[in-house]
N, CA, C and O atoms as CSV, one atom per row, in Angstrom:
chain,resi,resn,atom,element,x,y,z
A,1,UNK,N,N,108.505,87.462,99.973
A,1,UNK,CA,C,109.769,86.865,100.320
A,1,UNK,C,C,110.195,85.918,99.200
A,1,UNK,O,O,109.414,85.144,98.647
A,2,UNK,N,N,111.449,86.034,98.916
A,2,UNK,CA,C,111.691,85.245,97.838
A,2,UNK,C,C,113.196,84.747,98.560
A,2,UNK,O,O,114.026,85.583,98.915
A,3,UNK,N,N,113.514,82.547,98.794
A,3,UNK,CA,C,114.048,82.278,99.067
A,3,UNK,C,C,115.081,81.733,97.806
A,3,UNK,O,O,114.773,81.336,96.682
A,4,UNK,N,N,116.414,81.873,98.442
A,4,UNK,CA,C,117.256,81.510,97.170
A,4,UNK,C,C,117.933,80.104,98.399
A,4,UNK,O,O,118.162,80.323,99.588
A,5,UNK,N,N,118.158,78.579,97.625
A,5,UNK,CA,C,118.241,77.670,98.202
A,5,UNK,C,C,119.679,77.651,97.728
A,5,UNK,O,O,120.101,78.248,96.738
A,6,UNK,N,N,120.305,76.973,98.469
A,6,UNK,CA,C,121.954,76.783,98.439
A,6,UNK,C,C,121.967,75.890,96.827
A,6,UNK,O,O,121.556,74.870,96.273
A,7,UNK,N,N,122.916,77.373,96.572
A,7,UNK,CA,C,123.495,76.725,95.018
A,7,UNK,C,C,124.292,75.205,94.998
A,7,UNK,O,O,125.259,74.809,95.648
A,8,UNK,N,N,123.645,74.690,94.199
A,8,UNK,CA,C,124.298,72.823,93.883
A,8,UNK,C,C,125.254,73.750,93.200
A,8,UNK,O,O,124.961,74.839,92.707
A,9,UNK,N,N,126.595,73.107,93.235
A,9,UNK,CA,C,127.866,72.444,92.876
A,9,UNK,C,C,128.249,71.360,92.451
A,9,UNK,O,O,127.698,70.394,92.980
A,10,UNK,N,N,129.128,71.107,91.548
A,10,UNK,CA,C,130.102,69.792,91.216
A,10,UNK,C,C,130.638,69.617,92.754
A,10,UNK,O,O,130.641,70.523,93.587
A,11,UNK,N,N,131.189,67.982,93.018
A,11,UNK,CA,C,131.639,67.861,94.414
A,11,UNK,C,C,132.874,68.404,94.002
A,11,UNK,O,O,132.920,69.550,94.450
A,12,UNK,N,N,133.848,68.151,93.398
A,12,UNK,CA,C,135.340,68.617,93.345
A,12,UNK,C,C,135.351,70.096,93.551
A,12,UNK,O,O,136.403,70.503,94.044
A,13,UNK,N,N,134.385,71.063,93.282
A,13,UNK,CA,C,134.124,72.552,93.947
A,13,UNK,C,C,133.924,72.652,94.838
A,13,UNK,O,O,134.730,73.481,95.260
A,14,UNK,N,N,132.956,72.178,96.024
A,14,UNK,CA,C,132.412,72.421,96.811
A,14,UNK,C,C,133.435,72.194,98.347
A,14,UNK,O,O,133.315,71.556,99.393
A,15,UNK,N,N,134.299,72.985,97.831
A,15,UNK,CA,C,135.854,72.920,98.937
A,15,UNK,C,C,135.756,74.555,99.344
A,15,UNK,O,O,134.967,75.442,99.018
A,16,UNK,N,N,136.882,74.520,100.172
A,16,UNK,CA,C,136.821,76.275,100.690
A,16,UNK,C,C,138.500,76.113,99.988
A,16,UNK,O,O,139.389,76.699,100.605
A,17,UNK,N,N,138.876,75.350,98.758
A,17,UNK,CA,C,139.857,75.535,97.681
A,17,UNK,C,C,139.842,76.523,96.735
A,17,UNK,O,O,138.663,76.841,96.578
A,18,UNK,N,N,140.573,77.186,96.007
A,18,UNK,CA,C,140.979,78.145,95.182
A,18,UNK,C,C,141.401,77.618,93.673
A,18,UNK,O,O,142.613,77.589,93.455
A,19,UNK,N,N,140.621,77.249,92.736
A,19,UNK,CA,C,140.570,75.774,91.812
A,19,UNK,C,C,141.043,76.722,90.658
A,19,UNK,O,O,140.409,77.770,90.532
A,20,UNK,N,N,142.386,76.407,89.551
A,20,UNK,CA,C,142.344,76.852,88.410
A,20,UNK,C,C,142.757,75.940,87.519
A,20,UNK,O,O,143.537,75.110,87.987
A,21,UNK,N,N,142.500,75.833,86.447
A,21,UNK,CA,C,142.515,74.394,85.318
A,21,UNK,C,C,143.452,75.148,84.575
A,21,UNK,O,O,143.333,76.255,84.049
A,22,UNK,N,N,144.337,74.417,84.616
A,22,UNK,CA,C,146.145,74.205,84.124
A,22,UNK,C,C,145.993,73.034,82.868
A,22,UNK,O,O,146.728,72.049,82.799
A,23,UNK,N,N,144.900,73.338,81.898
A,23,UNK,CA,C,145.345,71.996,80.839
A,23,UNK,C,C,144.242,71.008,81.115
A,23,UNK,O,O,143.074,71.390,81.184
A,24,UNK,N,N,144.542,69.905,81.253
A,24,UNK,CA,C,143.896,68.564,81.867
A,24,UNK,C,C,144.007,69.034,83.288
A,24,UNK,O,O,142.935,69.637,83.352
A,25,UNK,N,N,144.486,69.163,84.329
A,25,UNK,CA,C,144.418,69.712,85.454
A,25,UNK,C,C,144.239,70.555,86.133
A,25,UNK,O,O,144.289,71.692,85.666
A,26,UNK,N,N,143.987,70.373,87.370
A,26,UNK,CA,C,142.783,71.561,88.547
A,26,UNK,C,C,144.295,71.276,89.523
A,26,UNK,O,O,144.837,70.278,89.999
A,27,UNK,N,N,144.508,72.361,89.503
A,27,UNK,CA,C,145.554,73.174,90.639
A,27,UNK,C,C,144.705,73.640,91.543
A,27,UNK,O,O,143.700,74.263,91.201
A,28,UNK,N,N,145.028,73.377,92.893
A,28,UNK,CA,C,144.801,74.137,93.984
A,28,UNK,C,C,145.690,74.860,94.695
A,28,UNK,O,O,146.806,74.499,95.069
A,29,UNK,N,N,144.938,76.308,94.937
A,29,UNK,CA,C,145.786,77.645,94.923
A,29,UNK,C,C,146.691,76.791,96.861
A,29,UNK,O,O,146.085,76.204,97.758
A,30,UNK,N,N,148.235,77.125,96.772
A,30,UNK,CA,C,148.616,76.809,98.195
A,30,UNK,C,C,148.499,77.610,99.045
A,30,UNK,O,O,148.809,77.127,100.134
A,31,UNK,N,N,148.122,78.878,99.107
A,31,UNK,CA,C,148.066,80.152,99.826
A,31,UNK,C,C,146.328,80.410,100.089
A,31,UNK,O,O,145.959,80.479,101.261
A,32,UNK,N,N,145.570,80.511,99.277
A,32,UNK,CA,C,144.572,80.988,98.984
A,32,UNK,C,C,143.339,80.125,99.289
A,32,UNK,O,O,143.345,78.927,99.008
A,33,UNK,N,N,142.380,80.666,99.807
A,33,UNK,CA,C,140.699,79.607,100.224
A,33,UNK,C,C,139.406,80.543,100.380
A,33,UNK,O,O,139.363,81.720,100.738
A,34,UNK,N,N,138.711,79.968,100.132
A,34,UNK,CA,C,137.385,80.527,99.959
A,34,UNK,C,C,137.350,80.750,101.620
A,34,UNK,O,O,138.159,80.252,102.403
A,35,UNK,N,N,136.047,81.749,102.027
A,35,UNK,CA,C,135.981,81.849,103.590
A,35,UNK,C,C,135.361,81.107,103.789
A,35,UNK,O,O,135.032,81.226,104.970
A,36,UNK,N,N,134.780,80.061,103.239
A,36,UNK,CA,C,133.527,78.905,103.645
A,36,UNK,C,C,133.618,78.091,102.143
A,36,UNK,O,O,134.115,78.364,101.051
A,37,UNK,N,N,132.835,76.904,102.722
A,37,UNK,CA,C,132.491,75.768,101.122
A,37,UNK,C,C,131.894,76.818,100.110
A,37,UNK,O,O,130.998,77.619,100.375
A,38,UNK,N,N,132.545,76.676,98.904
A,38,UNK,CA,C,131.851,77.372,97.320
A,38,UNK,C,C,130.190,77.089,97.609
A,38,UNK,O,O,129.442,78.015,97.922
A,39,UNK,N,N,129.898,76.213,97.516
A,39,UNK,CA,C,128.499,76.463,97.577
A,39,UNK,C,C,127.437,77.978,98.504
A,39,UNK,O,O,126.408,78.615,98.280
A,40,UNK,N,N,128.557,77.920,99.607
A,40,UNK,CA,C,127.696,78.785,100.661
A,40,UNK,C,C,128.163,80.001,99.842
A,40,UNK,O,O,127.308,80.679,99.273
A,41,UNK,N,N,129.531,80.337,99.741
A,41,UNK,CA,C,129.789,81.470,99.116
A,41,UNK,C,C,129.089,81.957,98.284
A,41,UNK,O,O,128.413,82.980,98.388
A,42,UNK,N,N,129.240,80.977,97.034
A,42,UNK,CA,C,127.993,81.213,95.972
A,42,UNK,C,C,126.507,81.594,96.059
A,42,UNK,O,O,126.045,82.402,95.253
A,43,UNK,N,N,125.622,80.944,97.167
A,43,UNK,CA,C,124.569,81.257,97.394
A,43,UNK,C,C,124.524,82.802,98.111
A,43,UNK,O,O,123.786,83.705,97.717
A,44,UNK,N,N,125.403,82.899,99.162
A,44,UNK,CA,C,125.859,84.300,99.809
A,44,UNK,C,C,125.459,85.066,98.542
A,44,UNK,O,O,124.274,85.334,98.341
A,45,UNK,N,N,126.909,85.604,97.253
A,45,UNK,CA,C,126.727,86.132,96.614
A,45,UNK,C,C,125.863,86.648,95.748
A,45,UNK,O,O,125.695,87.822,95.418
A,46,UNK,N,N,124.982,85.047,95.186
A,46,UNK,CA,C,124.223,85.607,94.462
A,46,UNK,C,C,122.947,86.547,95.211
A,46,UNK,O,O,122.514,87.667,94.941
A,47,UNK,N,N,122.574,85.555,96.258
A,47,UNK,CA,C,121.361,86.358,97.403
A,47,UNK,C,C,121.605,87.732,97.225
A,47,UNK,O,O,120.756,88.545,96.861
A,48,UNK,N,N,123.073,88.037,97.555
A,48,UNK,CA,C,123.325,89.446,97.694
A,48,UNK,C,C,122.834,90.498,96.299
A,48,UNK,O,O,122.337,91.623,96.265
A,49,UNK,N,N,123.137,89.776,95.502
A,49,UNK,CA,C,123.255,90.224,93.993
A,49,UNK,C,C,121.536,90.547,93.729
A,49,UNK,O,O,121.160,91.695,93.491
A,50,UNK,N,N,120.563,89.372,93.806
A,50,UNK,CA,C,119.569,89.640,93.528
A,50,UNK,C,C,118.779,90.060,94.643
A,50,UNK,O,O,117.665,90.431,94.272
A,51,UNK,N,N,118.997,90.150,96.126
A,51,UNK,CA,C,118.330,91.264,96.863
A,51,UNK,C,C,118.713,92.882,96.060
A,51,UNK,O,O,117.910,93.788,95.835
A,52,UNK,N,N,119.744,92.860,95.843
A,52,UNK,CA,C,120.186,94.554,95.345
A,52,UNK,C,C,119.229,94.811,94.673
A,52,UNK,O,O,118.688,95.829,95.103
A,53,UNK,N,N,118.455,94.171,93.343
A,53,UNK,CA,C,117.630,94.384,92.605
A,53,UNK,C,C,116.185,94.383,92.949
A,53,UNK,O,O,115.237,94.972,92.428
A,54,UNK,N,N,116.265,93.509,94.039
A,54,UNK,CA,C,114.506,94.473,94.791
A,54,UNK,C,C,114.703,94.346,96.072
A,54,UNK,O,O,114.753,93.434,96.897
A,55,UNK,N,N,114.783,95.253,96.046
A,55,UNK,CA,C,115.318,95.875,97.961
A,55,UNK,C,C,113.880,96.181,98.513
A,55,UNK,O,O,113.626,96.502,99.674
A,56,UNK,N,N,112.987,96.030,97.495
A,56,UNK,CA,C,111.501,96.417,98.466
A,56,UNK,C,C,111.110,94.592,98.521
A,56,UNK,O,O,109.934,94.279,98.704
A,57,UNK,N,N,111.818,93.858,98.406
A,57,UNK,CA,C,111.651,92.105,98.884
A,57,UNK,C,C,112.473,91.839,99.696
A,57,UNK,O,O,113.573,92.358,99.889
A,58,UNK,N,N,111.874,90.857,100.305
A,58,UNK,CA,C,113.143,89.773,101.120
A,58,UNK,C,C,113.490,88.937,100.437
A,58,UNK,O,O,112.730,87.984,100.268
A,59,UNK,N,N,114.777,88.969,99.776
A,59,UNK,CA,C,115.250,87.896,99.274
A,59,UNK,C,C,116.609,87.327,99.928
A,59,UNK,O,O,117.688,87.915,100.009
A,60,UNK,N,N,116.345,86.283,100.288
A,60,UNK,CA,C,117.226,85.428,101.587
A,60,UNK,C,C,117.533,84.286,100.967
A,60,UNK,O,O,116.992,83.667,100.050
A,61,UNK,N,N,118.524,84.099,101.636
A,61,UNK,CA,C,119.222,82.641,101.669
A,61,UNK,C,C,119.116,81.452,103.255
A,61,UNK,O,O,119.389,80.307,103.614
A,62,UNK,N,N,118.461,82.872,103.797
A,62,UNK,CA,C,118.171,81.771,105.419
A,62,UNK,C,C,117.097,81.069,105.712
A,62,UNK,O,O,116.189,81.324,104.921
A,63,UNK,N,N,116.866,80.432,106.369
A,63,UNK,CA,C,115.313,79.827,106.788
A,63,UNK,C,C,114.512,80.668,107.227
A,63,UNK,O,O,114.882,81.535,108.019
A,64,UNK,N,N,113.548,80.593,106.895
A,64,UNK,CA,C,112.270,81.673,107.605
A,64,UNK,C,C,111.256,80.934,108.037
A,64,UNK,O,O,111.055,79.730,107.876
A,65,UNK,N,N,110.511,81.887,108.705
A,65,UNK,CA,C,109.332,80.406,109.741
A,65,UNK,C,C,108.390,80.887,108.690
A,65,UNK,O,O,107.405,80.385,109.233
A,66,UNK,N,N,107.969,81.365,107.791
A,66,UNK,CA,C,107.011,81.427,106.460
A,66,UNK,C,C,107.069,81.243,105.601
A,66,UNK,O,O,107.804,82.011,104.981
A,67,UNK,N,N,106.508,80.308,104.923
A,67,UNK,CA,C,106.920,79.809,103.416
A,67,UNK,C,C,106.978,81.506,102.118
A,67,UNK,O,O,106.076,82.318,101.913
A,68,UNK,N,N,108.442,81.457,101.502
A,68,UNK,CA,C,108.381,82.284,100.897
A,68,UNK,C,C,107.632,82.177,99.612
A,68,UNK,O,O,107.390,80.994,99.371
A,69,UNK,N,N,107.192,82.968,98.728
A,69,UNK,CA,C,106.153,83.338,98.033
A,69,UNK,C,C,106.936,82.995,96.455
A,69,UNK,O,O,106.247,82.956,95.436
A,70,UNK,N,N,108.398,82.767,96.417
A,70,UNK,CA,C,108.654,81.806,95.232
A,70,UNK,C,C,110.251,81.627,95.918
A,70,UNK,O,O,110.753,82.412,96.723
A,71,UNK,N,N,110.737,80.683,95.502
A,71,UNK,CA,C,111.659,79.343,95.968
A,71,UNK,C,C,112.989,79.861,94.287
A,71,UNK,O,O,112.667,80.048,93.114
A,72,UNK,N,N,114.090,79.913,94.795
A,72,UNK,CA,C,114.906,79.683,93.592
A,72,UNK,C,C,115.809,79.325,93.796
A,72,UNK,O,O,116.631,79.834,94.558
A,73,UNK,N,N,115.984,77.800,92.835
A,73,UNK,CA,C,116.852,76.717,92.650
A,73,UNK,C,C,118.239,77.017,91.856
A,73,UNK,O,O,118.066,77.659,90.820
A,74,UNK,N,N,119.154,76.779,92.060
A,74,UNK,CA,C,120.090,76.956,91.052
A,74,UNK,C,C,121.193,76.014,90.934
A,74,UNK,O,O,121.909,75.612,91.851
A,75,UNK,N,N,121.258,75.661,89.506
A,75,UNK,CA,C,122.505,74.342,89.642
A,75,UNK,C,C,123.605,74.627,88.598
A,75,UNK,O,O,123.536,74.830,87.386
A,76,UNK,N,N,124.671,74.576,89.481
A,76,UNK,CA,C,125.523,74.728,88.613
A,76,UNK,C,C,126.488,73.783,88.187
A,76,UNK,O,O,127.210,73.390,89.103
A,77,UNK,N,N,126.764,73.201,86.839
A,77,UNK,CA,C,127.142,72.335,86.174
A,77,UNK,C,C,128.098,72.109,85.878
A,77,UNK,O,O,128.568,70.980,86.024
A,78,UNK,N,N,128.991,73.472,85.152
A,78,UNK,CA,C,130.697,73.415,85.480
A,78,UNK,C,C,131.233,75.075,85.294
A,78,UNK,O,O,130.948,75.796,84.338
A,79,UNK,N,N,131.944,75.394,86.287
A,79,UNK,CA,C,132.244,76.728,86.493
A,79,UNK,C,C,133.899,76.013,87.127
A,79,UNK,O,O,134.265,75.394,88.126
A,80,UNK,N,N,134.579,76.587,85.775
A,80,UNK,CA,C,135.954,76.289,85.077
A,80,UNK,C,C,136.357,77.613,85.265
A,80,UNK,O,O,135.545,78.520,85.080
A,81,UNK,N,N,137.898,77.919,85.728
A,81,UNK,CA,C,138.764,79.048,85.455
A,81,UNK,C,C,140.050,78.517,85.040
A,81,UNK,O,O,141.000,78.134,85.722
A,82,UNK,N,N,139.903,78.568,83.899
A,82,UNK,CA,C,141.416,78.765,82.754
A,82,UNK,C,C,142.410,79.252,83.252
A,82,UNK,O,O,142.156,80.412,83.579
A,83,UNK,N,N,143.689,78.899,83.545
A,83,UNK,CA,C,144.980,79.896,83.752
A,83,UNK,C,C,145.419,80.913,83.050
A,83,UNK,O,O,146.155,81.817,83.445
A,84,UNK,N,N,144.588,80.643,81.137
A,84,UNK,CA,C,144.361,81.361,80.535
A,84,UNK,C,C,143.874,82.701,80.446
A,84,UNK,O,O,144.143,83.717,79.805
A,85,UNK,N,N,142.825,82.232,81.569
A,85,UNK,CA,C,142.503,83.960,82.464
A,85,UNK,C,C,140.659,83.569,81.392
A,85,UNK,O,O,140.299,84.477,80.642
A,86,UNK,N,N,140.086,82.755,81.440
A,86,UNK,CA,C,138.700,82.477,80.721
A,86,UNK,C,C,138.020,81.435,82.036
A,86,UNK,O,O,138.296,80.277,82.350
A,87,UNK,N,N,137.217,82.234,82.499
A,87,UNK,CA,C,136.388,81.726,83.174
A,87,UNK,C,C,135.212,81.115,82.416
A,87,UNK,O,O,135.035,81.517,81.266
A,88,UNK,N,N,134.072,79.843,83.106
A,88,UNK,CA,C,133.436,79.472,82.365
A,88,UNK,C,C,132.476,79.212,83.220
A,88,UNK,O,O,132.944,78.755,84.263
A,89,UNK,N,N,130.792,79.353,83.229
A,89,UNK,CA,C,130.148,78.894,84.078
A,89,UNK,C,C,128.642,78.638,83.150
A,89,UNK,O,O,128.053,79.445,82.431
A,90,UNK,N,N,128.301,77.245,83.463
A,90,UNK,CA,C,127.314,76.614,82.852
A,90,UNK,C,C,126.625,76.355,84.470
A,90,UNK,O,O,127.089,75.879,85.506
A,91,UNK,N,N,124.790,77.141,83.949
A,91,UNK,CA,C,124.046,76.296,85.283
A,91,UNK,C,C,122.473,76.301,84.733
A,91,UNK,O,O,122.285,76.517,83.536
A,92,UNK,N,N,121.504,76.093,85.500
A,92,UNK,CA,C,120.186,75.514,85.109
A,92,UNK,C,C,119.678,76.552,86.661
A,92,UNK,O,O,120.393,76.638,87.660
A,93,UNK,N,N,118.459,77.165,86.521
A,93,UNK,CA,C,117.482,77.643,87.624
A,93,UNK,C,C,116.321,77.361,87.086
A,93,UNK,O,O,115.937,77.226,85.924
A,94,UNK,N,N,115.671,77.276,88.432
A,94,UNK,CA,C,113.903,76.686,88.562
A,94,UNK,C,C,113.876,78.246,89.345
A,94,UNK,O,O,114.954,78.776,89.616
A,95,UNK,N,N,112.803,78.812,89.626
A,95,UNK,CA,C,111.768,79.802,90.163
A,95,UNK,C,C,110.634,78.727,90.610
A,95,UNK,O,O,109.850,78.366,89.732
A,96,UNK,N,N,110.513,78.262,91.751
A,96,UNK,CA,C,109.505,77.776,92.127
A,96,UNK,C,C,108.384,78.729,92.923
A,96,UNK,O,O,108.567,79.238,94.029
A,97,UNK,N,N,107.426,78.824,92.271
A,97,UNK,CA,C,106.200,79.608,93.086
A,97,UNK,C,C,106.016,78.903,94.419
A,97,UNK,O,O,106.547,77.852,94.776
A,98,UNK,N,N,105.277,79.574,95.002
A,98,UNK,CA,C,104.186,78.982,96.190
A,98,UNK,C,C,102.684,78.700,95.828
A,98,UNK,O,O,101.909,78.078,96.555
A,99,UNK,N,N,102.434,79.146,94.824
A,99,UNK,CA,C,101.234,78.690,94.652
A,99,UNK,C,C,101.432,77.571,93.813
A,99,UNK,O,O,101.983,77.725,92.723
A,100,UNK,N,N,101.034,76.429,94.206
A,100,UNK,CA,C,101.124,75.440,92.796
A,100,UNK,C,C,100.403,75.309,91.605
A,100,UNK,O,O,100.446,74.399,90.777
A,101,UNK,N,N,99.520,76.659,91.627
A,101,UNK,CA,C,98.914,76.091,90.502
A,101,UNK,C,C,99.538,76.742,89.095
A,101,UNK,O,O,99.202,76.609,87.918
A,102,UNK,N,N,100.551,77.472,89.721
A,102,UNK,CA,C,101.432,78.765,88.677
A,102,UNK,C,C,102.428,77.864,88.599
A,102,UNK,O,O,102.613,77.071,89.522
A,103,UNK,N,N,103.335,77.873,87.285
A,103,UNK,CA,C,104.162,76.800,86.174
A,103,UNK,C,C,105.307,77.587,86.718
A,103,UNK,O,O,105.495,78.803,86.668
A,104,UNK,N,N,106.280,76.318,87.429
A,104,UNK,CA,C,107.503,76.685,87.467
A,104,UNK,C,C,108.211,77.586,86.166
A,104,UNK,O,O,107.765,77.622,85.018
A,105,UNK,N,N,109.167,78.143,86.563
A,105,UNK,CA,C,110.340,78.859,85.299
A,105,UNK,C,C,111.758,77.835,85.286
A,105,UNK,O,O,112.500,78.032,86.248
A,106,UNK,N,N,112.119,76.984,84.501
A,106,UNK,CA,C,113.506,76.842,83.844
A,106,UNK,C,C,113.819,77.101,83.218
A,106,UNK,O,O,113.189,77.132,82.161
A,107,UNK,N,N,115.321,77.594,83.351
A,107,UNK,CA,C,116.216,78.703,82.277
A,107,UNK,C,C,117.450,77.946,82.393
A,107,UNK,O,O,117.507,76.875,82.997
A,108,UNK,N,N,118.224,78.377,81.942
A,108,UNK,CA,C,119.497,77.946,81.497
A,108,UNK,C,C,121.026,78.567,80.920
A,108,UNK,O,O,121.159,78.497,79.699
A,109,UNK,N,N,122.017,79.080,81.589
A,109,UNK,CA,C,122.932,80.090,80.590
A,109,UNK,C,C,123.942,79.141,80.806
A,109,UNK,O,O,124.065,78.123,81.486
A,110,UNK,N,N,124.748,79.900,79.882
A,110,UNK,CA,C,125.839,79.213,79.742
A,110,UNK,C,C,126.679,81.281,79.757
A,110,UNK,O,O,126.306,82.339,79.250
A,111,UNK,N,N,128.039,80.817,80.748
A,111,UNK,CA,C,128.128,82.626,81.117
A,111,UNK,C,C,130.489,82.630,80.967
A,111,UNK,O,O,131.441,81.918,81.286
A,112,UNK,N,N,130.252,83.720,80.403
A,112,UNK,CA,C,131.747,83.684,80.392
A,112,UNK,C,C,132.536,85.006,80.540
A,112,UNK,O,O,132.073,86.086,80.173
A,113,UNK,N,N,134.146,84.807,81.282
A,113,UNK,CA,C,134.739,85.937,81.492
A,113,UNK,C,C,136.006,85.965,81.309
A,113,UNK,O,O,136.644,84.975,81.666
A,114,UNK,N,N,136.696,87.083,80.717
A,114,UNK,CA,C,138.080,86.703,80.484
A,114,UNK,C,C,138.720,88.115,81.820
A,114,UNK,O,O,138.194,89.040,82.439
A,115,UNK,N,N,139.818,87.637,81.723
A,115,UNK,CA,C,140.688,88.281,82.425
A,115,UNK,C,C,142.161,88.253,83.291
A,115,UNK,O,O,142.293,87.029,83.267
A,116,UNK,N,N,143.098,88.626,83.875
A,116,UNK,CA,C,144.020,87.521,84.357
A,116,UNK,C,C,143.903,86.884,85.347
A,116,UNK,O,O,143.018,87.230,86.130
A,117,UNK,N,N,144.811,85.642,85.699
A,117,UNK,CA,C,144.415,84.360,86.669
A,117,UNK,C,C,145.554,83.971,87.167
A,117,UNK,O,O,145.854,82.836,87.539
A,118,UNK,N,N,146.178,84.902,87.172
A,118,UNK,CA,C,148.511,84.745,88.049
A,118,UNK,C,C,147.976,84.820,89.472
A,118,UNK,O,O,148.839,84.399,90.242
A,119,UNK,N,N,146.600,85.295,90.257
A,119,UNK,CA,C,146.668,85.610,91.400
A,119,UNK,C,C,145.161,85.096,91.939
A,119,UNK,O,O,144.115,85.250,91.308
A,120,UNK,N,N,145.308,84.374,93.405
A,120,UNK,CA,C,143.542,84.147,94.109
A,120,UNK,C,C,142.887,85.177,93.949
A,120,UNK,O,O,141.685,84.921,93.887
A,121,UNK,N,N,143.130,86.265,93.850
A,121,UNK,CA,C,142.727,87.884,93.728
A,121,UNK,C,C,141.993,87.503,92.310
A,121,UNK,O,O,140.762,87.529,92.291
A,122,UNK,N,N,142.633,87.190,91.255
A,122,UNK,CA,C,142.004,87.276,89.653
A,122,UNK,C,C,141.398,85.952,89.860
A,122,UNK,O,O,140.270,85.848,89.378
A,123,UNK,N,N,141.858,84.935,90.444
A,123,UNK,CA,C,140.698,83.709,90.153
A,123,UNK,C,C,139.260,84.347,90.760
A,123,UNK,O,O,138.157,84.320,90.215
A,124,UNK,N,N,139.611,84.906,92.010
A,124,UNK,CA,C,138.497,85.354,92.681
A,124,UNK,C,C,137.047,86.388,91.864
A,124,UNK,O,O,135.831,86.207,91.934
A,125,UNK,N,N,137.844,87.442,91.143
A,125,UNK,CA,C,137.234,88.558,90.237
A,125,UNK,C,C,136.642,87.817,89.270
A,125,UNK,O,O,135.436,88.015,89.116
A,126,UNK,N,N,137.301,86.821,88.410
A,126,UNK,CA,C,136.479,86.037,87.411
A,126,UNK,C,C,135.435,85.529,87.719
A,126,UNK,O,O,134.396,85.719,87.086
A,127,UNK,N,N,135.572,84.446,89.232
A,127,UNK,CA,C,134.553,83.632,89.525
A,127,UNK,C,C,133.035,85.065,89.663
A,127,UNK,O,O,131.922,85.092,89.136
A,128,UNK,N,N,133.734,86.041,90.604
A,128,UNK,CA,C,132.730,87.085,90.882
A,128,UNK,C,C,132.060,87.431,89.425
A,128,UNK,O,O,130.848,87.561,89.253
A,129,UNK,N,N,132.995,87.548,88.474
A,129,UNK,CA,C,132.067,88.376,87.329
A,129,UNK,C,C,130.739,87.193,86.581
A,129,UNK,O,O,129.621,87.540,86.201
A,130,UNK,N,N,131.355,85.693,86.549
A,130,UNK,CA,C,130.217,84.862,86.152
A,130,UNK,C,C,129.204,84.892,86.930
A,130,UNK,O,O,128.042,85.087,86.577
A,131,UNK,N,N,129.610,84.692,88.072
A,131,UNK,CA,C,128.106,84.567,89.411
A,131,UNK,C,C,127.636,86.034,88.875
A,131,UNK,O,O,126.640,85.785,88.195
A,132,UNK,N,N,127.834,87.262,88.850
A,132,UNK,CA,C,127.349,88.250,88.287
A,132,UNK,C,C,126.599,87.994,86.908
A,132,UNK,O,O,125.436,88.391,86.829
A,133,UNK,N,N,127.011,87.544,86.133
A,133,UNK,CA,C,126.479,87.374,84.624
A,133,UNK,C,C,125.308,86.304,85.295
A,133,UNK,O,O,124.170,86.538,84.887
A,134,UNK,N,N,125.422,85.228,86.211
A,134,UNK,CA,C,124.108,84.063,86.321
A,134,UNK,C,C,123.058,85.661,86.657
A,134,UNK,O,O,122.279,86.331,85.980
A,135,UNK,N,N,123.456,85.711,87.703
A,135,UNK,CA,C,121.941,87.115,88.778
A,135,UNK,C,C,121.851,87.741,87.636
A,135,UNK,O,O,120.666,87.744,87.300
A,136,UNK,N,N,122.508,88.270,86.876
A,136,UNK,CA,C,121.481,88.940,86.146
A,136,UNK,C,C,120.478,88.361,85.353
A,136,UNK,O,O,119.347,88.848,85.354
A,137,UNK,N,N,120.789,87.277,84.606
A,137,UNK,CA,C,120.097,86.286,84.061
A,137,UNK,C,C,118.501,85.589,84.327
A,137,UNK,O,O,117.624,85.049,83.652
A,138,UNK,N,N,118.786,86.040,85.991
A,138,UNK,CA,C,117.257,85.301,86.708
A,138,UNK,C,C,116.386,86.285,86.660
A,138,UNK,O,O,116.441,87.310,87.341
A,139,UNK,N,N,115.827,86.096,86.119
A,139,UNK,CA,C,114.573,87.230,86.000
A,139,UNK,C,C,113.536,87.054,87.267
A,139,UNK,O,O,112.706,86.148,87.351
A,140,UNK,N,N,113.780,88.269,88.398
A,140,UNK,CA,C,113.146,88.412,89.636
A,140,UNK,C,C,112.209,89.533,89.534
A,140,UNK,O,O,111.403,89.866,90.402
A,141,UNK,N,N,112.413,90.150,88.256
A,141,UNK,CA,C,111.222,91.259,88.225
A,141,UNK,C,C,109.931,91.361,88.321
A,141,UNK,O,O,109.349,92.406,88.612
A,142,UNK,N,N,109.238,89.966,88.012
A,142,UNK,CA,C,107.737,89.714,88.085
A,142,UNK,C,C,107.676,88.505,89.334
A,142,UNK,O,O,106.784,87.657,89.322
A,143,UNK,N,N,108.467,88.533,90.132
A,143,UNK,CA,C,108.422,87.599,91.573
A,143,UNK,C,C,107.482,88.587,92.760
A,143,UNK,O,O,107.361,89.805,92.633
A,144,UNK,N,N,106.947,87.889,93.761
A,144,UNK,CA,C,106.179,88.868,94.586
A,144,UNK,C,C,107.037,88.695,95.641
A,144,UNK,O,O,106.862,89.318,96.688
């Protein structure tokens, strides 16, 4: 079992807002909202992203009554969408084992996407393609 812990956020993200940086300024979309706080979304997604890649694991985002067999942290630092249509996402992950006597993993990307941003639809696809570029990034292949 491999648990993925609710992705940290900046607080000014962690809205069920639709955020695009206009310059010096963060517009919020008037029509448009996440279905829940960015954070949950985010963790949703990625869970989803890196269960796909080992479907013979449990990899969850829920509580389980058994300690899972490695723990993964993820923080994300600033995940910017340009009106420009340039998404930007800087974050930090730990892989925490269960055994303590095995050495945590920290990594680090820095992840980017261009594309257009006239619509919640394209803010939405950008944000999707960085959270895509982080999961691939975490190396879950040697996790039990």
């Amino acid at each position: 079992m491999i648990e993925v812990s609710r992705v940290a956020v900046p607080d000014y993200l962690d809205t069920q807002d639709i955020v695009v940086r206009n310059g010096n300024s963060l517009q919020r979309s008037p029509r448009g909202r996440w279905a829940s706080r960015f954070s949950l979304i985010a963790t949703h997604y990625v869970t989803g992203l890196l269960a796909a890649r080992r479907p013979g694991a449990l990899v969850t985002d829920q509580p389980q009554a058994e300690t899972p067999n490695d723990r993964i942290q993820i923080s994300i630092s600033t995940l910017d969408v340009a009106s420009t249509g340039v998404a930007t996402l800087d974050a930090n992950w730990t892989i925490v084992p269960r055994n303590t006597a095995q050495p945590m993993t920290r990594q680090r990307g820095h992840f980017t996407a261009t594309g257009p941003a006239a619509t919640d639809k394209d803010v939405v696809a950008l944000v999707q393609s960085v959270l895509q570029k982080l999961s691939a990034a975490i190396d879950i292949g040697k996790l039990r």
